[in-house]
Structure formats: C-alpha cells, structure tokens
N, C-alpha and C positions, 0 to 999 in steps of 0.2 A: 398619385391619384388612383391609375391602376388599380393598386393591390389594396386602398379603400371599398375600391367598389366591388374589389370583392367579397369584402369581408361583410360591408352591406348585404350583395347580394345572398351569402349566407346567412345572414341572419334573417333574412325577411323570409326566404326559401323556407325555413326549418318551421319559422312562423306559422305562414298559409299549412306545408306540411301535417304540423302537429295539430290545428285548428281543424282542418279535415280530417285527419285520422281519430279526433277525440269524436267529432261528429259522426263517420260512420261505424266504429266503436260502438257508440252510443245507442245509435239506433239498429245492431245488431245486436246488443245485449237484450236494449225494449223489447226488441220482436221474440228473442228465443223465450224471454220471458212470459211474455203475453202469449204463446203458444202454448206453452209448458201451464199454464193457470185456465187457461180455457175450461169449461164446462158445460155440460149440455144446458139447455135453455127450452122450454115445451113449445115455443113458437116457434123453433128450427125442427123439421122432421130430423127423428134420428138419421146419422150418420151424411145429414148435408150440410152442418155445420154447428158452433157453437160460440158461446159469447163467455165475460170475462166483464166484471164490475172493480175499477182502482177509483182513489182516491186520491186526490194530488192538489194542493196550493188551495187547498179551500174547496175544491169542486170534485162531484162523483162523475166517473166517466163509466158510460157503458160501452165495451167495443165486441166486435160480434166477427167471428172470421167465417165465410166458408168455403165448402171444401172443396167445392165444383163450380156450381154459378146462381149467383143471387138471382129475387127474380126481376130488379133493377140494377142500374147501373147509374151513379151518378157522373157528372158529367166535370167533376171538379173532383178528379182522381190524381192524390199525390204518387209521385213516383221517389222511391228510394234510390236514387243514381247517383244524385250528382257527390257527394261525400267521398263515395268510391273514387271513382270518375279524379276527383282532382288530388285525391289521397295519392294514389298511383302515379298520376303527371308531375304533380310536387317533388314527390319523393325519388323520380327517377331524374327528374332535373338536377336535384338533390345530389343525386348520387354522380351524375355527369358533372356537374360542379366542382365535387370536392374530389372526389375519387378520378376519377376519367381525366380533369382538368389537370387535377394535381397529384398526376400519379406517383411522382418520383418520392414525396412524401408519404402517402399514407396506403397507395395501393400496389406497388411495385417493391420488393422487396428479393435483391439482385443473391441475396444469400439463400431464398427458397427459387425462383427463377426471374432473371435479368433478360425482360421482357421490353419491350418500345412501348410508348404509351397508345400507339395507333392498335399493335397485337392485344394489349390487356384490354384495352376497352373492348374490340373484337371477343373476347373471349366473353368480356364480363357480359355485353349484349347478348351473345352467341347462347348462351348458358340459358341466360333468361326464358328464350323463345323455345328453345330445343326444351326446357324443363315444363313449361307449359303443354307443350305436345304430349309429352310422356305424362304428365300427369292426367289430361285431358283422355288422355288415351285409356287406361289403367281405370277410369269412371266410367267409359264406357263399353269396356271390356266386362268379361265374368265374373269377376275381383270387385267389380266396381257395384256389385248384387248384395253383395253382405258389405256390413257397415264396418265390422269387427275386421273384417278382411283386408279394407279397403284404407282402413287406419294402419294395419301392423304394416300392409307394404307403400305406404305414402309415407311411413315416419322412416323406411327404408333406405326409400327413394332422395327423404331429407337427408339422411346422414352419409349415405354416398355420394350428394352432392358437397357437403361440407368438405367432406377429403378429396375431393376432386378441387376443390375452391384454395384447399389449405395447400393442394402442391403446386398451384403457380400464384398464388397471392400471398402476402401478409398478410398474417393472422386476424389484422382490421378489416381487410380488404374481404378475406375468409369469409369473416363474418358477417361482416355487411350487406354479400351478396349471397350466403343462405337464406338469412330473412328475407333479402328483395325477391330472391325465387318464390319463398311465399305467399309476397305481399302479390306476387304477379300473380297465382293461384289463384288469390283469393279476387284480384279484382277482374279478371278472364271471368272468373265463376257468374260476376255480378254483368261484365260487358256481353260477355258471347253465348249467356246459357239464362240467367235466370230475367233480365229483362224483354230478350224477344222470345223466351217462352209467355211472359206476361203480356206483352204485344199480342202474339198467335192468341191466348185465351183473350184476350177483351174482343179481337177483331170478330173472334167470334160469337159473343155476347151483343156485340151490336149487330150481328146478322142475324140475332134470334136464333144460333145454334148451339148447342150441347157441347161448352170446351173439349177438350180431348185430356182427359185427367193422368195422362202421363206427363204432360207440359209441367204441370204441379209440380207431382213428386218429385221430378228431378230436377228442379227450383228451389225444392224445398233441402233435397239431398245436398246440392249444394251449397245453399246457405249455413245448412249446418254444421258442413263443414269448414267453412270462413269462421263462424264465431269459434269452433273449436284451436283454429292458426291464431286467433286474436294476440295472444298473449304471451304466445313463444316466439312471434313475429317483432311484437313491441319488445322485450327484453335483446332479442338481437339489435333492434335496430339502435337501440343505446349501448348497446356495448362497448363500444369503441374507446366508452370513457372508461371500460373496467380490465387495463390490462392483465390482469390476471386471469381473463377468459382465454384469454390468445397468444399467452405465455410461451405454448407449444404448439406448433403443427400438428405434431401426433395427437394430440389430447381436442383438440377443436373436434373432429366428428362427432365422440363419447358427451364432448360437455354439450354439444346443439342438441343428439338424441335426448340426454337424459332432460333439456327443458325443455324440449318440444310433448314428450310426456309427461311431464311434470304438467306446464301447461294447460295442457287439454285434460288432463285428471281436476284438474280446478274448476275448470267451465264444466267439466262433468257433474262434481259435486251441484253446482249453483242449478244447471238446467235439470236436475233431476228434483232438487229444492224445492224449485219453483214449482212445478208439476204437483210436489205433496211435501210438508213439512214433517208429516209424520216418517218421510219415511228417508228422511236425508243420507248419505252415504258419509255418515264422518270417518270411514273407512279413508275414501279418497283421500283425504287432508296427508293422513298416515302415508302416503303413497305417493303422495307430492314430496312431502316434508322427506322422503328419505330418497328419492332424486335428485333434489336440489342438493341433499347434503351430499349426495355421491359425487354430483356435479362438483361442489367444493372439494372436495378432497380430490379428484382427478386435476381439476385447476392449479389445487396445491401441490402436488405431485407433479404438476407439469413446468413450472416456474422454476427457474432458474434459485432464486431464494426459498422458495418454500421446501427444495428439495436440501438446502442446506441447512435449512431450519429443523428439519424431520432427521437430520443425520443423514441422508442419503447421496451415494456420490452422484455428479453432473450427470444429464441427462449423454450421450453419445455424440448428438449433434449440438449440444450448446457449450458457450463458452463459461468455463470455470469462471466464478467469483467467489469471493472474502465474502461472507454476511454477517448481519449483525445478529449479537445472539439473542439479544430482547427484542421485541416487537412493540414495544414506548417509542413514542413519538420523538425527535429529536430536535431539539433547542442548540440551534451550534453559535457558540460565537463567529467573528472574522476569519474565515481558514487562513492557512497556512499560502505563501504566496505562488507554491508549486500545484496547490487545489485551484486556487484561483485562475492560474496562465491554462489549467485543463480546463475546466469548467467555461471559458471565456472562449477556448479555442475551438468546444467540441459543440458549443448551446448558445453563444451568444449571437451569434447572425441571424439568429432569430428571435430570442430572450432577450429584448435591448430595447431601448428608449425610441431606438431608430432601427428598427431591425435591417439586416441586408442583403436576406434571402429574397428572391425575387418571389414576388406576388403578395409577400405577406405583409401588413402595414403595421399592426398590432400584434406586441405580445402574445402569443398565445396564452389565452387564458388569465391574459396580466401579469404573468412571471415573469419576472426580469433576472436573469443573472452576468448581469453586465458592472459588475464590481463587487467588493469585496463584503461588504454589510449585506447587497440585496442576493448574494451564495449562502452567507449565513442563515440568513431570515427561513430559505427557502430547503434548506438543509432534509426536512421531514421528505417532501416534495422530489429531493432530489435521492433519496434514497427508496422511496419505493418503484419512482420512473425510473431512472440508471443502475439499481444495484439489484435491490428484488427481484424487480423485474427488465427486461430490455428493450422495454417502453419507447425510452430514447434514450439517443436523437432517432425519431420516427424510421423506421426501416435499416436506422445503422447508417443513416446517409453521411454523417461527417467521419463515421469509420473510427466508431471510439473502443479502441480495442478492449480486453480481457485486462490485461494487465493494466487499464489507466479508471478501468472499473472498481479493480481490486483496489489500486491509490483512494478512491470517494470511500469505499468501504473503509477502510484502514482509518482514514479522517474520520468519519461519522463514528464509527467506532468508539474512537480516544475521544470524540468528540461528547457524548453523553456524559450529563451527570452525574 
C-alpha cells in the first residue's frame, strides 16, 4: 500500500504542479505582452500612462496601464500571486518527494559523491536559499543597473551553479536542482520584491499620496526577468526524461548555459514582437536555433554512445561500451537466456508485475522486464537507457557493470534486422 500512495502522491503533486506553473506562465506571457503593445491614448497625459485595445472570444477589451498612480482606485483589485505562490510549494514538495525521499534512486549517485540522504537534501535546500541571496544580492548591487549586465552575470551565476550541482549529484539530480534555483528566483522576485512593492504603492494611493515610482521599476525589473527564466526553467524541469542531457557531469554546465540563452533569446524575440511587428528580430530565432544545436552536439559528445557513434574514444571518466552502429530502432525477438538472467538480475526488482524495490509499486513507466518476450519487446528502450546511455539502472544502483553493458550491446547488435 505504501509505495501506492506514493506513486499517487506523485502523480497528483506534478498535477497541481504543472496546473500552476501553466497558470503563472500564462499570465506572465499576458502581461509582458500587454506592456510591450501598449500605446499612448490622449486621455492619459503623456508619460502617466497608456492603454492597449485586444480582442478575444467574441469581445473587444480596452486595458489601460499606468505608470505612477491613477486617479481612482478600485476596490476589487486582482492580485497576481497566488499561481506563483503554489507553482513554487508544488514543485518543492515535488522535489522533496521524489528526489529528497528517494534519493538513493534518482538523486544520490555514490560514483560522482556517496552522500546520506539527510547531507543531499541538506545541500540541495542549502543551495536553494544561499542562490537566492546571491542572486537577490547582484539586483541589487551595481550590476543589477544595466539589464545587459545583469543577464551575462546571472546566466554566470547559472552555470556555476550547474557544476556545483553536477559534482555531488546525479546528473538528474543536477539538473533538477539548476532549474529549482530558478524557479526559486523567480518566485522570491514575485514573494519578497514585486508584491509588497505593490502593497507599499496602493497603501499609498489610499492615503492620497504620490506612490514612490521606484517601487515600480524595480517590480517591473523583476518581473522581466521571470518571464525571461520562463522557459530554460520549464525544459530543465523535464529533463529528467531526456537522458542524454545528463549523460555527463562535465557537459551539464555548457548544456544549462547554452538553453538558458537559448531561452531567453526566444522570449526576447516574442517581447520585442509584441512591442512592433514591423520590426521583429528574426535574428534571434538564428541565435536560439544555433544553441540548442550546440547544446546537442555537446550532449552528443557527452554520452557515452554518442561518443562511439561519432568514432570518438570513452570519455576518461566513463565506462567503455560496444555500441550499435545504426541508430534504427530495434525489434528483438526472445534473447538469449544469458541476456535474460542479466536483464532480470540488474532491472527486474523494479520492472516486474510486482516490483521489489521498496517504495515502488508500479513499473516504471509500465516497462516490464520480468521475462523473456516483455526483454524482447522492450529491446529499443533498453538500448538507449543501458547502452547509449547510463540512464540505468538509475544511479548504477544494482551495479550493472561495463562488461555486462557491452553483453545488451553485443545482443542488440546481432539482434537487428
């Protein structure tokens, strides 16, 4: 029953999680939008505000922003929080859940450091708060005056913490907790900076005083840079299913940097867009499109198969494997009964009808290789996770050496046809 309720509680977790995170998403797209499309209006004095005409499900909407203080207030003022707010709590439950809970699987990885599950969580919290400070800090530092500034040394800041992540975690673990550094960025920006700057300006609107219009900008600085994390945040936070990001220790810094600019080169394109059609930067695209690709090929370069794919010898620190030389998909019949006693001895305590790993109740993912037809079946599946790549068994926990690597290779091999 146990290791049920975990799996429930996983799935509901990711749920609320992804439900929230599409919602504050969303309404930090709206808004950078809706700023960016703004236009003067003759009923606003210049430079005290401006408005902004869409059109949506049948209705025209007029929305009007400004930039100090209206000369009402209404009294049925929505507040942008809560999205945030529970995006953040989800996702750090989230991450205490699978990660923290279950570290011996997916965040503890005894071959980069063989750590207690009390010390990694330690670290992985510890990381969180201390990255918040330093970033909080660097905003409101000299650095934190130019925008252009304040970008090169935060994407800096990113990728020192990735290599920091990748020498006591697993490359999941890595990665998991560079994004949550983000996500923690981003939602400090929304908890500790741009809401009770919004408080301080209304308090003072109902006093009939003149906001303080540095409250703003630096509400507004903030926010801009949340939408800019948007989207190098979201591809970390799934990564976990793309082994080939975390292949390598050494390569995880290089691949976070190059999509964390990638990233925010995208949201740059769209907020400059929106602002003028005439004058869009399809430059950017060019400048995304050739990080991501540098990103692939540093990934492919970092993996264990890709490097024997390309002809290159084993990385230093990884273990030699046999790989296949096509990259076709593989259809294997029933192996051989010496692949099968591997396969059953290194992946079934988990991959089974009844699995026997503690906590886990279900399959992962529904793969079973708990006899000889569902090895077969799963043949594609088990060459890209054990041979490609070092995917599994998750961390190397059942200790499936080089040499019983190279045995799956050597089958899959003879095995195509």
């Amino acid at each position: 029953m146990e290791s049920f309720v975990w799996e429930w509680g996983s799935l509901l977790l990711r749920w609320l999680h992804i439900v929230a995170a599409m919602a504050w998403i969303g309404s930090s797209f709206f808004f950078m939008h809706l700023d960016a499309s703004l236009k003067r209006t003759p009923d606003i004095p210049a430079g005290e505000g401006a408005a902004a005409w869409q059109v949506h499900g049948g209705g025209f909407y007029e929305m009007r922003k400004y930039f100090v203080a209206p000369g009402h207030l209404s009294p049925d003022l929505t507040w942008h929080k809560w999205q945030a707010y529970t995006t953040w709590a989800s996702g750090f439950v989230l991450l205490a859940w699978i990660y923290y809970a279950q570290s011996k699987l997916y965040l503890v990885d005894p071959a980069v450091m063989d750590l207690s599950a009390l010390a990694a969580t330690a670290l992985g919290i510890g990381a969180l708060a201390l990255g918040w400070l330093v970033y909080d800090g660097l905003c409101r530092s000299p650095v934190g005056r130019s925008e252009a500034g304040l970008a090169a040394v935060g994407l800096l800041v990113v990728t020192v913490a990735a290599f920091g992540f990748s020498r006591v975690f697993s490359g999941r673990g890595a990665l998991i907790h560079t994004g949550a550094l983000m996500a923690t960025w981003m939602a400090g920006n929304v908890f500790l900076i741009i809401i009770p700057n919004q408080r301080k300006v209304v308090a003072s609107l109902m006093k009939g005083e003149r906001p303080d219009p540095s409250l703003g900008k630096q509400a507004k600085q903030r926010s801009a840079q949340n939408n800019y994390l948007t989207l190098p945040v979201v591809l970390l936070m799934i990564s976990n299913h793309s082994p080939m990001l975390f292949g390598s220790s050494a390569t995880i810094p290089l691949i976070v940097a190059l999509i964390t600019a990638s990233g925010a080169m995208i949201r740059f394109f769209y907020n400059v867009r929106h602002a003028d059609h005439d004058r869009s930067p399809w430059w950017a695209w060019a400048v995304a499109s050739a990080g991501l690709g540098a990103a692939f090929a540093v990934a492919l370069v970092g993996s264990a198969g890709g490097r024997a794919v390309l002809g290159l010898p084993p990385r230093a620190e990884a273990t030699p494997v046999v790989t296949l030389a096509s990259a076709d998909p593989v259809i294997a019949a029933a192996p051989p009964e010496h692949v099968v006693d591997l396969v059953m001895g290194r992946c079934a305590m988990c991959h089974a009808a009844e699995p026997a790993w503690g906590g886990i109740g279900v399959a992962p993912k529904g793969v079973r290789l708990d006899s000889a037809a569902a090895i077969g079946r799963q043949a594609e599946a088990i060459r890209r996770q054990a041979v490609l790549t070092h995917n599994m068994p998750p961390n190397n926990v059942t200790e499936m050496t080089p040499a019983e690597r190279a045995v799956l290779a050597a089958w899959l091999k003879d095995a195509k046809p």
